[in-house]
N, CA, C and O atoms as a GROMACS GRO file, in nm:
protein
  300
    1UNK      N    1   0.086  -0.117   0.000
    1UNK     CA    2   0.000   0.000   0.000
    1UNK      C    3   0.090   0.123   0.000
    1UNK      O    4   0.176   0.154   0.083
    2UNK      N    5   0.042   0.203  -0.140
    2UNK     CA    6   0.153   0.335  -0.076
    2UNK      C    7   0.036   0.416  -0.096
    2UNK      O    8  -0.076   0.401  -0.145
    3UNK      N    9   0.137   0.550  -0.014
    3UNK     CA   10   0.016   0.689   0.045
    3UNK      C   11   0.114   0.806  -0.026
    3UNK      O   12   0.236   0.806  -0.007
    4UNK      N   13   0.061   0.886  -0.093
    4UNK     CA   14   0.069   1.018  -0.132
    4UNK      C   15  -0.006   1.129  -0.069
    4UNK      O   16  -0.124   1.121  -0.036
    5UNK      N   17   0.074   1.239  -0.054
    5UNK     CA   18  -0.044   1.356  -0.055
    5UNK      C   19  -0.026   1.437  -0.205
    5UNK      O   20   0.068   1.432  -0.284
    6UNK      N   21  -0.124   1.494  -0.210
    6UNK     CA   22  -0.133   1.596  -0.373
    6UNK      C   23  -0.103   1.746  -0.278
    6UNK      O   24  -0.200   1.763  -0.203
    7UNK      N   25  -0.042   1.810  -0.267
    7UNK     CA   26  -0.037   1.933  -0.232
    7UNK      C   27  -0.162   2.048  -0.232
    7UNK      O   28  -0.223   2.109  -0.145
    8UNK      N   29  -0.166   2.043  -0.376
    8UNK     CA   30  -0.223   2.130  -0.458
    8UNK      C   31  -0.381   2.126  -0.421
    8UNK      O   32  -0.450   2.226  -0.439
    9UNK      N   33  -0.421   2.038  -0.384
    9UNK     CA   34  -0.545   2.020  -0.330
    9UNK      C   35  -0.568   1.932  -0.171
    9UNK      O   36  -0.676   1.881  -0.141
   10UNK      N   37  -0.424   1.926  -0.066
   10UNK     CA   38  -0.418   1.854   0.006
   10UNK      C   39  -0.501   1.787   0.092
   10UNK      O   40  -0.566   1.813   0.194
   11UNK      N   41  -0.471   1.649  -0.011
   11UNK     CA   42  -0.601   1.543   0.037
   11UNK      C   43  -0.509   1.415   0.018
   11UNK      O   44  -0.421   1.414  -0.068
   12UNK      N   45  -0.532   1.310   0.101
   12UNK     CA   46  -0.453   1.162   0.062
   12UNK      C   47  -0.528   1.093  -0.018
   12UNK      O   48  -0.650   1.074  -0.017
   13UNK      N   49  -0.432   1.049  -0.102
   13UNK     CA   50  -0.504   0.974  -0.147
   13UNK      C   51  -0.440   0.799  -0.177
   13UNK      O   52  -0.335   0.814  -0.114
   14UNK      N   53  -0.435   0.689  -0.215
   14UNK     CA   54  -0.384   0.592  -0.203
   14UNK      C   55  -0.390   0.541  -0.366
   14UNK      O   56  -0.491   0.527  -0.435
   15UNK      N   57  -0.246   0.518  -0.403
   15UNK     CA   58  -0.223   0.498  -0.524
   15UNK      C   59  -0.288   0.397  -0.584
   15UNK      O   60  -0.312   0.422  -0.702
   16UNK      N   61  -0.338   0.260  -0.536
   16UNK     CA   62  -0.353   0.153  -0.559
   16UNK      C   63  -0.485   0.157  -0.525
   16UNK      O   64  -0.558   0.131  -0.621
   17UNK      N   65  -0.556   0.186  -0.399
   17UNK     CA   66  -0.664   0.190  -0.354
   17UNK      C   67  -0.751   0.317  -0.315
   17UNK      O   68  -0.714   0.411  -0.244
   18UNK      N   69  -0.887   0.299  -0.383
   18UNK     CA   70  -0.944   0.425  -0.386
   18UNK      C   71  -1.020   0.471  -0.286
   18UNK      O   72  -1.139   0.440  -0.293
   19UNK      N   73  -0.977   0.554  -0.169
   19UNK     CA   74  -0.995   0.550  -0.056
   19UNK      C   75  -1.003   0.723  -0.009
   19UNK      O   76  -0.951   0.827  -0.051
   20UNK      N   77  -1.065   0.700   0.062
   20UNK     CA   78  -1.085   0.845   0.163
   20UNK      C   79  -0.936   0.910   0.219
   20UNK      O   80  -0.827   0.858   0.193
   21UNK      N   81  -0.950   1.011   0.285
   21UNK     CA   82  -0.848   1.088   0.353
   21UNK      C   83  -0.834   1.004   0.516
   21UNK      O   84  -0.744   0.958   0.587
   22UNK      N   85  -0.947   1.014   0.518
   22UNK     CA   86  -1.016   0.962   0.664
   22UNK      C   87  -0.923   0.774   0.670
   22UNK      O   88  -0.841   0.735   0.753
   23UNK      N   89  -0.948   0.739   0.615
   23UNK     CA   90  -0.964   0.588   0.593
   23UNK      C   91  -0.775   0.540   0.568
   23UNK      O   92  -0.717   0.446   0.624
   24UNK      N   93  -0.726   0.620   0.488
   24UNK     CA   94  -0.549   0.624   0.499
   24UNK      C   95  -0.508   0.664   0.646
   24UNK      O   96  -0.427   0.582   0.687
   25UNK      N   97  -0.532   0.748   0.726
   25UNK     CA   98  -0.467   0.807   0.828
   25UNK      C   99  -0.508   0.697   0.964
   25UNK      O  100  -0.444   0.677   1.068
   26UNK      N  101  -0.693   0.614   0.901
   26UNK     CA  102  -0.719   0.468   1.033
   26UNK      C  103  -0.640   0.386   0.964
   26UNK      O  104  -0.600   0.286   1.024
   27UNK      N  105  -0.609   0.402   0.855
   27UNK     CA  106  -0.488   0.253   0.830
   27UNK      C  107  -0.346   0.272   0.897
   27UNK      O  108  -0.292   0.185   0.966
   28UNK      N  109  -0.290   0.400   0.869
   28UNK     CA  110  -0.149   0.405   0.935
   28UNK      C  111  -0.206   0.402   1.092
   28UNK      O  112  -0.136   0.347   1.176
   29UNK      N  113  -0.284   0.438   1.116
   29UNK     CA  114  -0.298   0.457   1.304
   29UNK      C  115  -0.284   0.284   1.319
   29UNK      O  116  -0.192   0.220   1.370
   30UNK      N  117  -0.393   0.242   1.263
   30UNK     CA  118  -0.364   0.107   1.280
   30UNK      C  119  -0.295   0.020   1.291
   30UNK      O  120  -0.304  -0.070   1.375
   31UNK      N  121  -0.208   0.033   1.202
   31UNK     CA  122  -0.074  -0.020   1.164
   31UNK      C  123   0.035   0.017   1.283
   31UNK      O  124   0.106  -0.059   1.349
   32UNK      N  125   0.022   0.150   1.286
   32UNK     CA  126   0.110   0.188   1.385
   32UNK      C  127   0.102   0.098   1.534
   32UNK      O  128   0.190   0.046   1.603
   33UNK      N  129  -0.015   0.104   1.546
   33UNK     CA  130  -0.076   0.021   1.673
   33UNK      C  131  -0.013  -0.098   1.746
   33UNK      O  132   0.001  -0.131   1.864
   34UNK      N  133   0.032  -0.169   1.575
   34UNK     CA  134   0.059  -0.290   1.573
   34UNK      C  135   0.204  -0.296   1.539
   34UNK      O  136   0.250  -0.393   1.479
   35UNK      N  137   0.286  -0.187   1.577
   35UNK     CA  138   0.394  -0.183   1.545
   35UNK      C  139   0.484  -0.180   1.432
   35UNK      O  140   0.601  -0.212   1.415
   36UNK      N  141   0.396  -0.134   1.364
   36UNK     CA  142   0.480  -0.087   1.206
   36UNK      C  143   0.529   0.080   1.254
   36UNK      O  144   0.451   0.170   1.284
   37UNK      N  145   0.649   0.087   1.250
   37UNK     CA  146   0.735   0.217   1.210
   37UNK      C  147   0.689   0.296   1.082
   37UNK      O  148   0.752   0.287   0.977
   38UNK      N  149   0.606   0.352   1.092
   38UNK     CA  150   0.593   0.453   0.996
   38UNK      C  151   0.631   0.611   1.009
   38UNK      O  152   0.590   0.684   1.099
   39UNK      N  153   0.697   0.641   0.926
   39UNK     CA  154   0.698   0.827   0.891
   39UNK      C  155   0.694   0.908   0.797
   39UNK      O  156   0.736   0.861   0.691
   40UNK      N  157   0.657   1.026   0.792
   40UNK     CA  158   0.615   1.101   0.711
   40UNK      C  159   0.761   1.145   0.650
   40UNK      O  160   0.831   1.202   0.733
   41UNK      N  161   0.821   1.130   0.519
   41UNK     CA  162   0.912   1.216   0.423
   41UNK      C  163   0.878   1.308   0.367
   41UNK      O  164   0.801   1.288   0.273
   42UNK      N  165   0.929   1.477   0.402
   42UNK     CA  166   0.870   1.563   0.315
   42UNK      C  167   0.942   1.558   0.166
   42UNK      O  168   0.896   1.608   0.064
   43UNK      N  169   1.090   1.473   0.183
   43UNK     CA  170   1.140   1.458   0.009
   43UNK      C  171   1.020   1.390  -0.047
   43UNK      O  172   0.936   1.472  -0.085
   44UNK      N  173   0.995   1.295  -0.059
   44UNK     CA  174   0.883   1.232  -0.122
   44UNK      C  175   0.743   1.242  -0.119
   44UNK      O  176   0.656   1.204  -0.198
   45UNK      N  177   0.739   1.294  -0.023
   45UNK     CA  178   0.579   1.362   0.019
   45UNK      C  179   0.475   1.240   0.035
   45UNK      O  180   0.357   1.223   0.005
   46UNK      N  181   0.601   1.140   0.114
   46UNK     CA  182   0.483   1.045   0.136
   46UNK      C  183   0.516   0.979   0.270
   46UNK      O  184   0.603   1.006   0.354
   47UNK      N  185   0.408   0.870   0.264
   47UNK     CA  186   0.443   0.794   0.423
   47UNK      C  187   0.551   0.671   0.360
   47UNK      O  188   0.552   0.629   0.244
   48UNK      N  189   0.637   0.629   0.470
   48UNK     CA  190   0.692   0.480   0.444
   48UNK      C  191   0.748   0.414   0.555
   48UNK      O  192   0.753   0.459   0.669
   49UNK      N  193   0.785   0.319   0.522
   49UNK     CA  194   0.814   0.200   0.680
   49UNK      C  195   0.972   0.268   0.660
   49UNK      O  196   1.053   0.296   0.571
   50UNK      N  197   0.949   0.276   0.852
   50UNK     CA  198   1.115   0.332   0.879
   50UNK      C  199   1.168   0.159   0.904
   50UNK      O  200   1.252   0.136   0.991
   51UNK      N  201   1.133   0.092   0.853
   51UNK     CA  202   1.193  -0.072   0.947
   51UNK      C  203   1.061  -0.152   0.852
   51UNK      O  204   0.944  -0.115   0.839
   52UNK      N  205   1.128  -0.266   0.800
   52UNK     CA  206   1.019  -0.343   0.698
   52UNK      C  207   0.896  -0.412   0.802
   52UNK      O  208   0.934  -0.481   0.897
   53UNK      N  209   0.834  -0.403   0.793
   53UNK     CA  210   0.709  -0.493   0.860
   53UNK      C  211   0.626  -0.575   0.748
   53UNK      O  212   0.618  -0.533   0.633
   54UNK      N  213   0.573  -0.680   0.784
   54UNK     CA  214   0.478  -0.768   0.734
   54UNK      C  215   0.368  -0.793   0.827
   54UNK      O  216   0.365  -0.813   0.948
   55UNK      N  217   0.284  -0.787   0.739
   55UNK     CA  218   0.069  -0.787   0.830
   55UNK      C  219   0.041  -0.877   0.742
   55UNK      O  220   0.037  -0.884   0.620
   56UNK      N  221   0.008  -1.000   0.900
   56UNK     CA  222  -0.113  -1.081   0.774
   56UNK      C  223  -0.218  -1.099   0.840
   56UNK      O  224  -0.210  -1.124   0.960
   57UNK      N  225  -0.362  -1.090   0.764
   57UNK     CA  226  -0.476  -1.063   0.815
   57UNK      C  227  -0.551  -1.173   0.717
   57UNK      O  228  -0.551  -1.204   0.598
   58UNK      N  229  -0.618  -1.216   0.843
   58UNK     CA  230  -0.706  -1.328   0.835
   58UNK      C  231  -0.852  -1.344   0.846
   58UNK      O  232  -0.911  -1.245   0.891
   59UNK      N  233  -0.924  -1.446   0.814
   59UNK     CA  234  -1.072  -1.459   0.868
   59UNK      C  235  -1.058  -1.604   0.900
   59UNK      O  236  -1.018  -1.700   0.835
   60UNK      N  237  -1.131  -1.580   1.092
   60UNK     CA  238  -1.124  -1.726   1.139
   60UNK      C  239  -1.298  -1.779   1.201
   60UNK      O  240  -1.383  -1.709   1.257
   61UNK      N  241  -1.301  -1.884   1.174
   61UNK     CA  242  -1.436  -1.901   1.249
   61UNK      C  243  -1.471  -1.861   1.384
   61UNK      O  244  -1.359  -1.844   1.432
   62UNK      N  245  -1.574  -1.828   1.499
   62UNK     CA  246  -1.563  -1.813   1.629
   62UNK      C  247  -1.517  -1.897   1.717
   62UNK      O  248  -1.474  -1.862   1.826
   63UNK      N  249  -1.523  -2.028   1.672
   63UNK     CA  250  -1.475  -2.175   1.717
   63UNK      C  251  -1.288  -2.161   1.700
   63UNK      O  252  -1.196  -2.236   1.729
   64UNK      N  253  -1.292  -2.099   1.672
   64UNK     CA  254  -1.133  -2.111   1.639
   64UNK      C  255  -1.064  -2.000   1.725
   64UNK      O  256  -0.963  -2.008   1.795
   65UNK      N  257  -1.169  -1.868   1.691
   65UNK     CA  258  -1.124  -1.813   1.799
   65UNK      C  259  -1.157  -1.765   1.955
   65UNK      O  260  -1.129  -1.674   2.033
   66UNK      N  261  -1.220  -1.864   1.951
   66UNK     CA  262  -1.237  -1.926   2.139
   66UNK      C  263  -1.102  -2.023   2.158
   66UNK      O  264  -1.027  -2.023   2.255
   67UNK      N  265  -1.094  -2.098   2.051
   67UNK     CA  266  -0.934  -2.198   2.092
   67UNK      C  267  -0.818  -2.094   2.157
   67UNK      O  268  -0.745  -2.115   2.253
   68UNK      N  269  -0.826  -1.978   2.073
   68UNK     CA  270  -0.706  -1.915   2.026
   68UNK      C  271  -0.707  -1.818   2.166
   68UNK      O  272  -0.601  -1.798   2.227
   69UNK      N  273  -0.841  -1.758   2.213
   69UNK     CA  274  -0.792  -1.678   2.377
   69UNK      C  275  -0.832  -1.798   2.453
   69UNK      O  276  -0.884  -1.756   2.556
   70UNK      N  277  -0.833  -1.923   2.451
   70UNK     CA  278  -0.831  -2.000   2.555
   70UNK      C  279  -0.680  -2.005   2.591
   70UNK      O  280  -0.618  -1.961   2.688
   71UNK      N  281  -0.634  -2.086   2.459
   71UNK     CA  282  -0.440  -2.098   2.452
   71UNK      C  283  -0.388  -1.972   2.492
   71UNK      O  284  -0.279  -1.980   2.549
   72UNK      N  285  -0.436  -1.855   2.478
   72UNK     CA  286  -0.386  -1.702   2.535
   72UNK      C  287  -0.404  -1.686   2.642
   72UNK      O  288  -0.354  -1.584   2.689
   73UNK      N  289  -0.481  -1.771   2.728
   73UNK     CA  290  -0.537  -1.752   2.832
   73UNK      C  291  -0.415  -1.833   2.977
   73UNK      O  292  -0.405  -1.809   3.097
   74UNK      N  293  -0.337  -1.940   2.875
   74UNK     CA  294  -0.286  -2.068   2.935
   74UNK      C  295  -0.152  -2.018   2.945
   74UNK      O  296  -0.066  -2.056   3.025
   75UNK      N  297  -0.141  -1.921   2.850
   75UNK     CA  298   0.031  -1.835   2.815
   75UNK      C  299   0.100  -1.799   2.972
   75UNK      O  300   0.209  -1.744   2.980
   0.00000   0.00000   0.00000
C-alpha cells in the first residue's frame, strides 16, 4: 500500500486503492498500533516504513477463535 499527498489540493489519497483521507490516516494509526514504524518524508511527500514490517490478516471461524484466547489464556 503506498500513500501520497497531492499538495495542490491537500487530500490523501492511495495509489492503488481508492480510498478516503479519513480511511489512509485509520490505516497508518492502525498499523502503527501494531507496530509498524511509519513516517512522514517531506522529500517524497509520502508515508513509508522506517523498518520493513509484514501484516497478515485473516478470517477465522468463532470456534477457532475461542481456541485461540483459551491458549492465550494458558500463556
Amino acid at each position: 500500500m503506498v500513500f501520497f499527498i497531492e499538495e495542490s489540493v491537500n487530500k490523501v489519497y492511495s495509489l492503488k486503492l481508492r480510498i478516503s483521507k479519513r480511511t489512509v490516516f485509520n490505516y497508518l494509526k492502525w498499523m502503527k498500533k501494531r507496530g509498524a514504524r511509519i513516517i512522514y518524508s517531506k522529500e517524497s511527500n509520502s508515508y513509508l516504513y522506517e523498518k520493513e514490517v509484514v501484516f497478515v490478516i485473516t478470517f477465522i471461524k468463532p470456534e477457532v477463535k475461542t481456541l485461540i484466547d483459551k491458549f492465550k489464556e494458558n500463556e
